[in-house]
N, C-alpha and C positions, 0 to 999 in steps of 0.2 A: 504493500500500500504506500503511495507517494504522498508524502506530508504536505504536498499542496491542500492538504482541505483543511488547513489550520492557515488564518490569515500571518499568524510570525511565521511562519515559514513561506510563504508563497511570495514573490517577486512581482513589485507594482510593475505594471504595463503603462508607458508613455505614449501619447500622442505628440502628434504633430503642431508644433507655433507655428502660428499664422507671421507674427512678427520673427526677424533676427538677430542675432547678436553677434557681433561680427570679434574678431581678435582684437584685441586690446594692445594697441600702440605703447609703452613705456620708456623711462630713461629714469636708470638708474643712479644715483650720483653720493649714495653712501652705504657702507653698510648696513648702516638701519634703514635702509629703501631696500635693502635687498633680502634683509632680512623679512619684510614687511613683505615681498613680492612673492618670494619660496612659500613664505607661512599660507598665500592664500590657493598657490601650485598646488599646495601637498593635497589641503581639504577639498578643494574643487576638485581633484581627480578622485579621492577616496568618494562624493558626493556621487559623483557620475559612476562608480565601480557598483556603487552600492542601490544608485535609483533609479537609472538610467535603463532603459531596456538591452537586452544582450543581444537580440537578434534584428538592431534597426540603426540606419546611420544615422536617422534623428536624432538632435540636440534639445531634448527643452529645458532649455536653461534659461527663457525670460522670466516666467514666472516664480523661479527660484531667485532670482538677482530684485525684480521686483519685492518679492517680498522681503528679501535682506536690505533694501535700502528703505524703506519704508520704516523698519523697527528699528533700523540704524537710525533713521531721519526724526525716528517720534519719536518726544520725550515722555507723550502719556501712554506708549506702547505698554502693555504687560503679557507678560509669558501667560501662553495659555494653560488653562489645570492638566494634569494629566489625564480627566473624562476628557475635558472639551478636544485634547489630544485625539483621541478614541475616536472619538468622534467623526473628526475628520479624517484620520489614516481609513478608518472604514468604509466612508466615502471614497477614497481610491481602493479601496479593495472592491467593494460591489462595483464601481469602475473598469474593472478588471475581470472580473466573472461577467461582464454583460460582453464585453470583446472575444475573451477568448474562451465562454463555454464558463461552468461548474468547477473549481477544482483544477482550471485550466483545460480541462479535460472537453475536446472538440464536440465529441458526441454526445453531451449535456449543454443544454440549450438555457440560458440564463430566464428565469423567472422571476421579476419585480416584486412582486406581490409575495410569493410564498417566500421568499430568500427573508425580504424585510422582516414578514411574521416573526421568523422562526426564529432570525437573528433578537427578539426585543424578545419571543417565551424562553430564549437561551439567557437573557440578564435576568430577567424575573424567575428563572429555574423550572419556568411553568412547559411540563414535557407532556405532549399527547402522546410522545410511546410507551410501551409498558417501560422504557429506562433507557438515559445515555447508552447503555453499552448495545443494546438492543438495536438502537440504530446506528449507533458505529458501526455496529458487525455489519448492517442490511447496506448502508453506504458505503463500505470495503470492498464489500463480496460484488456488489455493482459496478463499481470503479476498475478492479479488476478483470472483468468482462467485458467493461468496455474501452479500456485505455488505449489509445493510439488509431480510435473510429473517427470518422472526420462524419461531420452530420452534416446533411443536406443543405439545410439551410441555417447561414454561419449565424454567429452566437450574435454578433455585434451586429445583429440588428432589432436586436433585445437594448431599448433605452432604460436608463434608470433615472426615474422621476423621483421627487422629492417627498415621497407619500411615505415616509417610515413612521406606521403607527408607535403609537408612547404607550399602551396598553397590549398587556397578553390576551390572547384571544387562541380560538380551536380554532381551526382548518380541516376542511376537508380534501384530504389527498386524492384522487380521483386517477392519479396518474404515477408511472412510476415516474419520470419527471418531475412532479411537484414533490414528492416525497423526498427524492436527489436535493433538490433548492432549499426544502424546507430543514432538512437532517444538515446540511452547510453553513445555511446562517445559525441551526441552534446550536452546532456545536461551538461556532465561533463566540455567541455571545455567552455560554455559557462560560467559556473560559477567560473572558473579561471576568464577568462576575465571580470567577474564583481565584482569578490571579492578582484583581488590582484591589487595593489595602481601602478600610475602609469604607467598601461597597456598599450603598444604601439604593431605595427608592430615588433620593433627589439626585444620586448619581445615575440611574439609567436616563432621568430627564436632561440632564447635562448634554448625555452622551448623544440619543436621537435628536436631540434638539441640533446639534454641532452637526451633526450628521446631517442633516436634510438641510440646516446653512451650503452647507459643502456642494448638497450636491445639486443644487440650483442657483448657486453660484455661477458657474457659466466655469469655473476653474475648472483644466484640464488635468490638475497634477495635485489634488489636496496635500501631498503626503509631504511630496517637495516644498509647496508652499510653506505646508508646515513647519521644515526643517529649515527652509532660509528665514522665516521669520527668528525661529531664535537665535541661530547666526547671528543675523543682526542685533537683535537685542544685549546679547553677550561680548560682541565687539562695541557696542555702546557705551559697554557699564565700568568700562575702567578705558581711559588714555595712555596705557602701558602695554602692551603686547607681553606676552609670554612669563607673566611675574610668577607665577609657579615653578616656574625650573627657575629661575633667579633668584632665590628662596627670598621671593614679595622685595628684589633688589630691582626699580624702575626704571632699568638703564635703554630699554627700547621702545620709544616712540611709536604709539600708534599712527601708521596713515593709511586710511579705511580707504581712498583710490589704490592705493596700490595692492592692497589686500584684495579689491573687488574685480581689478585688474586680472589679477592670481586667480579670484576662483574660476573667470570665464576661459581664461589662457588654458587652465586646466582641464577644468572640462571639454574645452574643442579641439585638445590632445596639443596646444602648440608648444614645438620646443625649440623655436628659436633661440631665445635670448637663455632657457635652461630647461632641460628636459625633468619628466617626475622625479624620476631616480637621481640627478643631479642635486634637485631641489634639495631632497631627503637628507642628503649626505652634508651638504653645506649649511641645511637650517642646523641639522645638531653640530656640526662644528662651530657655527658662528655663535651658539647660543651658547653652547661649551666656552668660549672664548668670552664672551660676556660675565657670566659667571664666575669664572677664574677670576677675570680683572676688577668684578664689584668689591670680591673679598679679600683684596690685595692689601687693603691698610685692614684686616683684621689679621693678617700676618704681620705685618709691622706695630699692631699692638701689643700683640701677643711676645714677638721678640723684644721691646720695649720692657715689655711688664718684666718679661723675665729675667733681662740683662738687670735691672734695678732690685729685685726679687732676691737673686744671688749674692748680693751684697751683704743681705740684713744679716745678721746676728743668726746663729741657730739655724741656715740653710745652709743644706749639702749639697753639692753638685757633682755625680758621676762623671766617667767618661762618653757618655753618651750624648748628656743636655739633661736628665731627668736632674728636677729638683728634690729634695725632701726637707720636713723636720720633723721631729719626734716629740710628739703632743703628751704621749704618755706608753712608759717602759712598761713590758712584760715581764714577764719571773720566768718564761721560759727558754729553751736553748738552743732548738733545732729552729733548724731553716727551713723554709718549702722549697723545690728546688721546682725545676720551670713547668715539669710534668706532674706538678701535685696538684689534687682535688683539694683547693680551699674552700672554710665558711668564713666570712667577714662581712660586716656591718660598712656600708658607704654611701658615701654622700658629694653629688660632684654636681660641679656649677663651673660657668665660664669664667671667666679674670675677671668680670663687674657682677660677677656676685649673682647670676643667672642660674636657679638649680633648674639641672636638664633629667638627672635621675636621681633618685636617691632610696637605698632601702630602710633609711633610719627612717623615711619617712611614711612609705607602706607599712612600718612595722616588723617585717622579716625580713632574716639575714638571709644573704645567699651565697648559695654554694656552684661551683665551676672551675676545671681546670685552667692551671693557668699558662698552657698551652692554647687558649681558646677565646683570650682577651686582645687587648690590645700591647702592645710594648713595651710601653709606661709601665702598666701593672704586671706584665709578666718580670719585668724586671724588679723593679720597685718594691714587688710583694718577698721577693725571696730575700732584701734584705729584713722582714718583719721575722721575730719571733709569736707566738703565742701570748696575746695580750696584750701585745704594742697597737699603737694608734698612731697613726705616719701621718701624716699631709702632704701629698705628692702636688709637683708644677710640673705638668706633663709639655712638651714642645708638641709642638704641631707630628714635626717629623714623629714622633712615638704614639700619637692619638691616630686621629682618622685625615692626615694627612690632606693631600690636596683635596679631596671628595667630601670631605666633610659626613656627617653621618644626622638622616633627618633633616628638619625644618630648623632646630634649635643650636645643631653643631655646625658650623659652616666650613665649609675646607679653611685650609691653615687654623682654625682655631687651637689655641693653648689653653688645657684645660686644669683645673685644683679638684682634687677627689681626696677627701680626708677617710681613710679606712684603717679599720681595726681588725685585725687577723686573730677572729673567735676560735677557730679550728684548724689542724691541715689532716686533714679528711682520708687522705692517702696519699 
């Protein structure tokens, strides 16, 4: 059985714009122009891999750009719910079963009326068969026998109007056809109604409501539509490009032309000025390069701190870089050596006093080889007996180095971990 008869798995069908969109002229003249130009490569080819039909050299990408500059353009724009969502992708999926048949499936002739029913008693759970599995198995076993039939008279010429009732109601199937349309929409609405969080009465109203917008809209692509509007909204809502990999450091300039440039280049496959895979390669280098160079004076802090650090009274300096001092002496003798399972108590924060983890403050100690740490403590811990309480000044080079670890360590960070070596375990 082909999992087309579930709408997440089945592939929107695109028609044809009547308008074009023709390639997008640029000139680049910085790196963050070029960064901004890749970024919009990457998503407009992944958009077109993923919406765009497989077997047609049609482009419809107005409708998509349209609605990304519109959400980009409005400031009273608001992301739609995730019903009102529903709503609309559904409206391209019943789109798509009036074109190409049931299921995709040629030899199933789309029917308005029973598909709608069945899809609004599949949110309401209201089943006229004796049970889901009952008409799964009758909708299988059909599919089956007829898969790869091409029927007389093709599917898409089966219109779908904007009648989706908001009330469960019986039908009478009369046909094996209507029973094929009917068993399709209720399966599909039923697994709304059990997949999305939530679920009520005023969310099926949402949902048909959105739905029958959609689908007398005169829009030929709900689903795209759908996804360039939040494009745009999310390109809206900050002036920074990419601050996630720059852990929230604002060093790239949004410019929504170039970016919009990017998604249509993308999608109409141009690779003049840089091809997909070009893009790909160079967005994460240049954003890697960014990064590096935002956290450059948090290395120069850090070696600051710590050249001044070594000075004081009571800090030891290895041959390494690792700092210590000894907060408070043990009574015991042995060392751990690199491969010993320690228990210890610790508490670490950045040079201005930032705690990033600490087990004194969950409460429990913890235990870990210290072949499984970082540098710093694999070193550091062996010179601790049992019962000592060290305060290490870890250098960059001994922590997490250029890559930094998380949101809160950032490459080059020098880090202070005060720990007490409770046990050595083995």
């Amino acid at each position: 059985m082909k999992k087309t008869i579930l709408f997440v798995a089945a592939v929107a069908t695109m028609l044809s714009c009547s308008k074009q969109i023709k390639v997008q002229e640029v000139s680049l003249t910085s790196e963050n122009d070029s960064i901004n130009y890749t970024f919009g490569i990457i998503n407009g080819v992944q958009i077109k891999n993923q919406f765009f039909p497989t077997d047609s050299s049609e482009t419809p990408i107005l409708e998509f750009v349209e609605a990304m500059d519109e959400a980009f353009n409005n400031k009273e724009f608001k992301e739609p719910s995730e019903y009102e969502k529903v709503g609309k992708q559904f409206a391209d999926f019943f789109k798509q079963q009036a074109k190409e048949g049931v299921a995709n499936n040629k030899a199933w002739k789309y029917n308005n009326n029973f598909m709608l029913q069945g899809f609004v008693n599949g949110l309401y759970g209201y089943n006229i068969f004796d049970s889901t599995f009952v008409a799964q198995t009758y909708f299988q076993e059909k599919y089956s026998q007829t898969a790869g039939d091409v029927q007389p008279e093709k599917a898409s010429e089966s219109k779908v109007k904007a009648n989706c009732p908001k009330k469960a109601g019986d039908m009478s199937l009369e046909t094996e056809i209507d029973s094929i349309n009917y068993i399709c929409g209720y399966i599909n609405g039923e697994m709304v109604a059990t997949m999305m969080p939530n679920f009520s009465q005023d969310s099926i109203g949402i949902i048909v409501d959105n739905l029958n917008e959609e689908l007398s809209s005169g829009k030929k692509y709900p689903m795209l539509v759908n996804v360039g509007q939040s494009v745009g909204h999310s390109l809206a809502k900050d002036e920074y490009l990419l601050t996630n990999y720059l852990f929230d450091q604002q060093l790239i300039a949004r410019n929504y032309d170039l970016i919009r440039a990017g998604f249509i280049n993308g999608m109409l496959n141009d690779d003049k000025i840089i091809s997909a895979d070009e893009a790909n390669m160079y967005l994460n280098t240049a954003v890697e390069k960014k990064r590096l160079e935002a956290c450059k004076p948090n290395q120069l802090a850090g070696e600051k701190f710590l050249a001044e650090n070594a000075l004081r009274e009571g800090v030891h300096v290895t041959e390494s870089g690792l700092q210590y001092e000894i907060l408070e002496a043990g009574k015991g003798h042995v060392h751990p050596a690199d491969t010993s399972r320690v228990k210890v108590h610790y508490h670490g924060t950045l040079i201005d006093g930032k705690v990033f983890d600490s087990s004194v403050e969950r409460g429990e100690p913890a235990t870990f080889g210290l072949n499984q740490v970082i540098r710093g403590w694999t070193e550091g811990v062996q010179l601790m007996v049992e019962g000592d309480k060290f305060r290490f000044y870890i250098p960059y080079q001994l922590a997490y180095g250029e890559r930094g670890a998380g949101q809160d360590i950032l490459p080059y960070s020098a880090l202070i971990f005060d720990v007490e070596l409770i046990e050595i375990v083995k």
